[in-house]
C-alpha positions as CSV (number, residue, x, y, z in Angstrom):
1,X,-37.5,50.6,220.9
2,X,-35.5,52.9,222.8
3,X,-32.7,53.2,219.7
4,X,-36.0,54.3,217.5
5,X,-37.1,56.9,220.1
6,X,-33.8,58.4,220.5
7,X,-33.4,58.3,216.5
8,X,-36.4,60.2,216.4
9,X,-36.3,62.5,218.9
10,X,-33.0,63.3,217.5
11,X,-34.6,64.0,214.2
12,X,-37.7,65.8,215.5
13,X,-35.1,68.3,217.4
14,X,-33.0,68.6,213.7
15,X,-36.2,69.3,211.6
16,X,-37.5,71.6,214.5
17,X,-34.5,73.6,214.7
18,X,-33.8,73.1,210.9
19,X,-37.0,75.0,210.5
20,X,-36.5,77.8,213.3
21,X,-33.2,78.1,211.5
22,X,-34.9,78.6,207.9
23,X,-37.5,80.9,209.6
24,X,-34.5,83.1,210.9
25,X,-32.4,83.4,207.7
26,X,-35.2,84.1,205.7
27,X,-36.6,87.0,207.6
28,X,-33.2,88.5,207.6
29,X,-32.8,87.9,204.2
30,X,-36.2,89.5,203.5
31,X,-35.0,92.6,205.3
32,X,-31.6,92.7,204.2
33,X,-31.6,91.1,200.7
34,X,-34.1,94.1,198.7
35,X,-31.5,96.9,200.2
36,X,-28.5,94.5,198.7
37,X,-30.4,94.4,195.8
38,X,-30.7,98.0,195.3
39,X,-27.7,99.1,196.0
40,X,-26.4,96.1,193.5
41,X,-28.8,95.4,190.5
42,X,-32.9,96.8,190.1
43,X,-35.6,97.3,191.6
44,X,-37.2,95.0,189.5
45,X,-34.7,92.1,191.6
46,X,-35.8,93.7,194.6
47,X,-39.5,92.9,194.3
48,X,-38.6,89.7,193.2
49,X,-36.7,89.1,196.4
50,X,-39.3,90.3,199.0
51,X,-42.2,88.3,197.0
52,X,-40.0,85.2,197.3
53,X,-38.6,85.7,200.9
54,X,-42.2,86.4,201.7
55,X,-44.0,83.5,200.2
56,X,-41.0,81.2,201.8
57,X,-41.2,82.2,204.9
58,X,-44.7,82.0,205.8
59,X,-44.9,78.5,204.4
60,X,-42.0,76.8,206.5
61,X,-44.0,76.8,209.8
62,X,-46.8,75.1,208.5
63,X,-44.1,73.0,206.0
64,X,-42.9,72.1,209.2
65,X,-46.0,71.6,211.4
66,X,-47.3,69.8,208.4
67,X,-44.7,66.9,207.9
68,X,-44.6,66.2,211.8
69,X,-48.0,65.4,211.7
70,X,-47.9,63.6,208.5
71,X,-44.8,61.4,209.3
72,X,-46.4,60.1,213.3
73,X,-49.7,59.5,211.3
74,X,-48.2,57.3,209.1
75,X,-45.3,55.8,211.5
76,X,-48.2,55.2,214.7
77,X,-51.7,55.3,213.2
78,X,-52.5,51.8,211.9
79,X,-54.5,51.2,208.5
80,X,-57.4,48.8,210.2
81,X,-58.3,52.0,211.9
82,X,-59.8,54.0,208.8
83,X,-60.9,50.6,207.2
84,X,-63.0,49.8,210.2
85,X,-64.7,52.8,210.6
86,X,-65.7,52.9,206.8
87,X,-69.5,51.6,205.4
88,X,-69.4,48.0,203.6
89,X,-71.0,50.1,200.6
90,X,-68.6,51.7,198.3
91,X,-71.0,54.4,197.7
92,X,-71.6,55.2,201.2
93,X,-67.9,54.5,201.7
94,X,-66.6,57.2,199.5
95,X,-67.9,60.7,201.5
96,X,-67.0,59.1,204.7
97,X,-63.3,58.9,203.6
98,X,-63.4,62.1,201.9
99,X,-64.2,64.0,205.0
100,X,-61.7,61.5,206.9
101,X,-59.0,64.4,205.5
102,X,-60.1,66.5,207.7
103,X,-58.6,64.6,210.9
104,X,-56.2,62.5,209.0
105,X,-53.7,65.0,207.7
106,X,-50.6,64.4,205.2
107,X,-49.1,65.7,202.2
108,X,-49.8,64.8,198.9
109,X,-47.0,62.8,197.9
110,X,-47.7,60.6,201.1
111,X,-51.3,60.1,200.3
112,X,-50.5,57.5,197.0
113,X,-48.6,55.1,199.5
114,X,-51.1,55.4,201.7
115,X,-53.9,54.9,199.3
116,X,-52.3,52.0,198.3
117,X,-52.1,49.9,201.6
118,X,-55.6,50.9,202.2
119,X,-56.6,49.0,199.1
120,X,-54.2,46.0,200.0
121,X,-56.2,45.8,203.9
122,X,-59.5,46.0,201.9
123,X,-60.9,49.1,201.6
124,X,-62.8,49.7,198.2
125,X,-61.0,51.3,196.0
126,X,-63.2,54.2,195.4
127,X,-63.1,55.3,199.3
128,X,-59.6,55.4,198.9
129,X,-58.9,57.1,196.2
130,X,-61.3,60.0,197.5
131,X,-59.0,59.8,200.7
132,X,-55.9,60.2,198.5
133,X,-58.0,63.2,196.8
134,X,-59.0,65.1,200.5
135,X,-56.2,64.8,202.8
136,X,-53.6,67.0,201.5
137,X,-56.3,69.4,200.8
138,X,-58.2,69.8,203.3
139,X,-56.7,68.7,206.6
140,X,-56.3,70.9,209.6
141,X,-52.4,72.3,208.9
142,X,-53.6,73.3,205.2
143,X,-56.7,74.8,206.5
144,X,-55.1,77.2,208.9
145,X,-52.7,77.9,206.5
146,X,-55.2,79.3,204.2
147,X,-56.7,81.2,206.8
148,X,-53.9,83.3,207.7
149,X,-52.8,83.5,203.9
150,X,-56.0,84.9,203.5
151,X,-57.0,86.9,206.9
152,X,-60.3,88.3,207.0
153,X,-61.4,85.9,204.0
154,X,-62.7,82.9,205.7
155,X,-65.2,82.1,202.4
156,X,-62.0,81.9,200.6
157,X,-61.5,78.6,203.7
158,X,-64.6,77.6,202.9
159,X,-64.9,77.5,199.0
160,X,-61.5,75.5,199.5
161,X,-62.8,73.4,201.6
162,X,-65.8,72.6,199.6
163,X,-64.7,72.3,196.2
164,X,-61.6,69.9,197.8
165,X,-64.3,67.7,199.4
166,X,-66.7,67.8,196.3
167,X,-63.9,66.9,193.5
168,X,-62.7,63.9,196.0
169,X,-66.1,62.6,196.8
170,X,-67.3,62.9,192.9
171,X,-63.9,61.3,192.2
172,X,-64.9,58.5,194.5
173,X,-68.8,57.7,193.1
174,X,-66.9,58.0,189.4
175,X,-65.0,55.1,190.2
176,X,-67.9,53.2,191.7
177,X,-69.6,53.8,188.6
178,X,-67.0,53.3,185.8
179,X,-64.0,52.3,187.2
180,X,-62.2,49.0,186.0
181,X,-60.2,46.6,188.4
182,X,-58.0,46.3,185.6
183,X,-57.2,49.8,185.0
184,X,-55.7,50.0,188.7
185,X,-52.3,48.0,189.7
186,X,-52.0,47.7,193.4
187,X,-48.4,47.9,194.4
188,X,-47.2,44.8,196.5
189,X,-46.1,45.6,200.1
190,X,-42.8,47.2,200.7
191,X,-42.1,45.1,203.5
192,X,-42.5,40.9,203.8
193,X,-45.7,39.5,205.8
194,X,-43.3,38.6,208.3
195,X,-41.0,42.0,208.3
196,X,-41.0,43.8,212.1
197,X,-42.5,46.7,212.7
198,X,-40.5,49.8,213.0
199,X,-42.5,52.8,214.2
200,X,-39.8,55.0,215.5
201,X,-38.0,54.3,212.4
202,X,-40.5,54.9,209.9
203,X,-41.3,58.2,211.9
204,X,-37.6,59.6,211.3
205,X,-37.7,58.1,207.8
206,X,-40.8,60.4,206.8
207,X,-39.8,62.9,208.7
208,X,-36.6,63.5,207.4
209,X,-38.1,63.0,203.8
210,X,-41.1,64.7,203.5
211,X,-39.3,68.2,205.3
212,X,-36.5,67.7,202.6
213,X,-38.3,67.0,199.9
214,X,-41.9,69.1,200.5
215,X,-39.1,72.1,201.6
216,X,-37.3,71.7,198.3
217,X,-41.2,72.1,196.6
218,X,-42.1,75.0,198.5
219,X,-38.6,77.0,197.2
220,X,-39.4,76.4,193.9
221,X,-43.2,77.5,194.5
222,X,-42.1,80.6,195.7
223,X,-39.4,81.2,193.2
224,X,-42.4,80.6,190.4
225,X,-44.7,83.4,192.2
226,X,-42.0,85.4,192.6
227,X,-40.7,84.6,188.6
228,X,-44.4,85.0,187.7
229,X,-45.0,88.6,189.5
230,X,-42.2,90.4,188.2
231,X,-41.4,88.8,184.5
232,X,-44.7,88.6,183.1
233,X,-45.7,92.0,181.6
234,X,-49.0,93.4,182.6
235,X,-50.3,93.4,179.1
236,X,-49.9,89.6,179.3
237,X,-51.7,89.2,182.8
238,X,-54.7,91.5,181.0
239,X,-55.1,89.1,178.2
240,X,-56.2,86.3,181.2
241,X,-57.5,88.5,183.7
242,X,-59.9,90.3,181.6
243,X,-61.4,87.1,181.2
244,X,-62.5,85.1,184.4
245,X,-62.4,82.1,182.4
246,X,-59.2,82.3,181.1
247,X,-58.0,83.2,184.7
248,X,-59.3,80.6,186.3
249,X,-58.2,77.9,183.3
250,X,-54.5,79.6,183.3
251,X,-53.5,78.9,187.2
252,X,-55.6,75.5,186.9
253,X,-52.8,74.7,184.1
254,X,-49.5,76.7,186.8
255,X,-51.2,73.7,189.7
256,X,-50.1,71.2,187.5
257,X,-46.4,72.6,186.6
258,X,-45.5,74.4,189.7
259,X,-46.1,71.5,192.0
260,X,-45.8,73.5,194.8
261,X,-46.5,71.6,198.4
262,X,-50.6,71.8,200.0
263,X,-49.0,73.1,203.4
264,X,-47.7,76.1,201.5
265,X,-49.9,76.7,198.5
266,X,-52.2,79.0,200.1
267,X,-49.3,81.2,200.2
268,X,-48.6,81.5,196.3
269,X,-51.6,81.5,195.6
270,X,-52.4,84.7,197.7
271,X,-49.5,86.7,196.3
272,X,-51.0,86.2,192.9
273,X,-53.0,89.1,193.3
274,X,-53.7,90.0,189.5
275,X,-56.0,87.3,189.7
276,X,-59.4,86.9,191.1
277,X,-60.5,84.7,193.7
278,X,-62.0,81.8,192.1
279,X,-59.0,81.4,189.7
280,X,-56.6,81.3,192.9
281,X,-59.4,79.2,194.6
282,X,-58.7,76.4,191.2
283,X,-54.7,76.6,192.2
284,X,-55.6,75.6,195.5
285,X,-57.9,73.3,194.6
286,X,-56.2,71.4,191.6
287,X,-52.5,71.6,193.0
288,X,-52.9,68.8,195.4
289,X,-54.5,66.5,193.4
290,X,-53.0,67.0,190.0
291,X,-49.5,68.2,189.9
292,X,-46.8,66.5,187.5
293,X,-44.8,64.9,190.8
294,X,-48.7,63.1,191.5
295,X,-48.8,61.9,187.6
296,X,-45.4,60.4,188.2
297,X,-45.6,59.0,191.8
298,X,-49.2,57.7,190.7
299,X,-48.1,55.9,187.6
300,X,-45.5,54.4,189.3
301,X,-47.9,53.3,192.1
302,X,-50.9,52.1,190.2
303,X,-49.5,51.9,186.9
304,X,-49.7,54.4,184.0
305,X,-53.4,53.1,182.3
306,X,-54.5,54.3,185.8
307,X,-52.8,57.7,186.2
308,X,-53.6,59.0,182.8
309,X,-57.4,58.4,183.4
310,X,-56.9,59.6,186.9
311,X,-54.8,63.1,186.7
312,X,-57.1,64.1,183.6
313,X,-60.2,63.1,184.6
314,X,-59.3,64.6,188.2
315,X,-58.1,68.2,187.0
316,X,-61.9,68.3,185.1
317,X,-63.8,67.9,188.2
318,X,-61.3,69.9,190.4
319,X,-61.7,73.0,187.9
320,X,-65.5,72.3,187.4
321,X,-65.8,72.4,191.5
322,X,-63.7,75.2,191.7
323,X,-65.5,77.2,189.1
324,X,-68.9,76.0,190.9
325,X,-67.9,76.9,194.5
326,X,-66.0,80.1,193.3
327,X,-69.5,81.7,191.9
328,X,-71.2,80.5,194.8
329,X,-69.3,82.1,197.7
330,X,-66.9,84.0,196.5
């Protein structure tokens, strides 16, 4: 135990300062690199450099914060603990696991695993799934990081939090109603019934990989916003923003590609400013549900009958909600 703690602390102290580190390079670069960029290519480059920096750098604090809470949650809190506090009924079940992402926080790729033991210790699938659905939409770190990518807008908190909710609890009550046991594989346990426990471990372990590999997500986010602000002609951006429609179904279609991480998207999505709200309210919405990372880690999780009903059938009531909670508050 006290190898583990000191493995961890020493970990906790890397990311922390990793992240302080990041924070500090990319301001500096933000200053510095549009002046470079003058003086060496366009202004055009410019812009694309301070809409980059700028999206990067507000993510990595709550990258950060986000991961630390995600990796002790699922390194110290137990699975009986959400199973125990859920209904015996499915149905009832399903919105009390939903709004269970509100206090249970964790990134999306770390909501399948989890999903997936909760189903092995018993909990209906349905509840689970709408867990897997909620958490890395609407728990506390993604929440605050909308509000300050957003200040002054709390509806735009609101409709997110909402339209999350509502597509993971319809989500939930669809599988009650329709779902197969044979359309879902559950994935056998990674360790052996008789395999010690290892919580300072598996703390460093997620740590380590969710930073690294959410972080790596977040630069490629913000080099897509940047990518999208610059390169695509305005003429373009009329065709779909004349149309609130074809707003709203375009950045529902960038969630899927651009996979960018929950903690962060609030970010992109608020330097997309061409577009209205409700369309940035569907990236929001979809991205941590249905992105092409989720397709894969889910097919490889619970098989590929499963995902392909799943992610479609998923990005139709995530745009439907957003659409929904868009013309109602915002």
């Amino acid at each position: 135990m006290a190898d583990g703690a000191r493995w961890a602390a020493r970990a906790l102290v890397y990311a922390v300062l990793g992240g302080l580190a990041l924070i500090a390079i990319g301001t500096f670069v933000s200053v510095m690199g549009p002046v470079l960029v003058l003086d060496l290519a366009t202004p055009a480059m410019a812009a694309w450099w301070t809409v980059f920096t700028a999206v990067a750098v507000q993510g990595v604090p709550f990258l950060l914060l986000g991961t630390l809470v995600s990796a002790a949650i699922g390194a110290f809190v137990p699975d009986r603990v959400l199973s125990r506090l859920l209904p015996r009924s499915p149905a009832l079940a399903v919105p009390v696991a939903g709004a269970a992402g509100v206090v249970l926080p964790g990134c999306e790729c770390a909501s399948v695993p989890v999903a997936g033991s909760l189903m092995r210790r018993g909990v209906a699938p349905a509840a689970a799934l709408a867990f897997l659905l909620s958490a890395p939409a609407i728990n506390p770190v993604v929440l605050v990081a909308t509000s300050i990518a957003f200040p002054g807008q709390p509806l735009m908190v609101l409709a997110r939090l909402v339209a999350s909710l509502g597509t993971a609890v319809v989500m939930g009550w669809l599988w009650v109603r329709f779902g197969r046991d044979e359309w879902l594989r559950l994935p056998a346990s990674a360790a052996g019934p008789g395999a010690p426990a290892a919580p300072w471990r598996d703390f460093r372990a997620g740590l380590q990989h969710d930073f690294l590999h959410a972080g790596g997500f977040l630069v490629l986010g913000a080099a897509a916003a940047a990518t999208f602000n610059i390169a695509v002609p305005r003429s373009v951006l009329d065709v779909f923003t004349g149309s609130p429609w074809a707003a709203v179904l375009l950045l529902a279609v960038l969630a899927v590609v651009l996979c960018v991480c929950s903690e962060a998207d609030a970010f992109v999505a608020a330097s997309l400013t061409a577009f209205s709200p409700t369309a940035r309210l569907a990236f929001m919405v979809i991205g941590p549900m249905v992105d092409l990372k989720l397709i894969a880690l889910q097919a490889g999780t619970f098989g590929k009958s499963f995902a392909a009903r799943f992610s479609s059938t998923t990005w139709l009531v995530a745009l439907g909600s957003s659409a929904l909670t868009g013309w109602w508050l915002l």
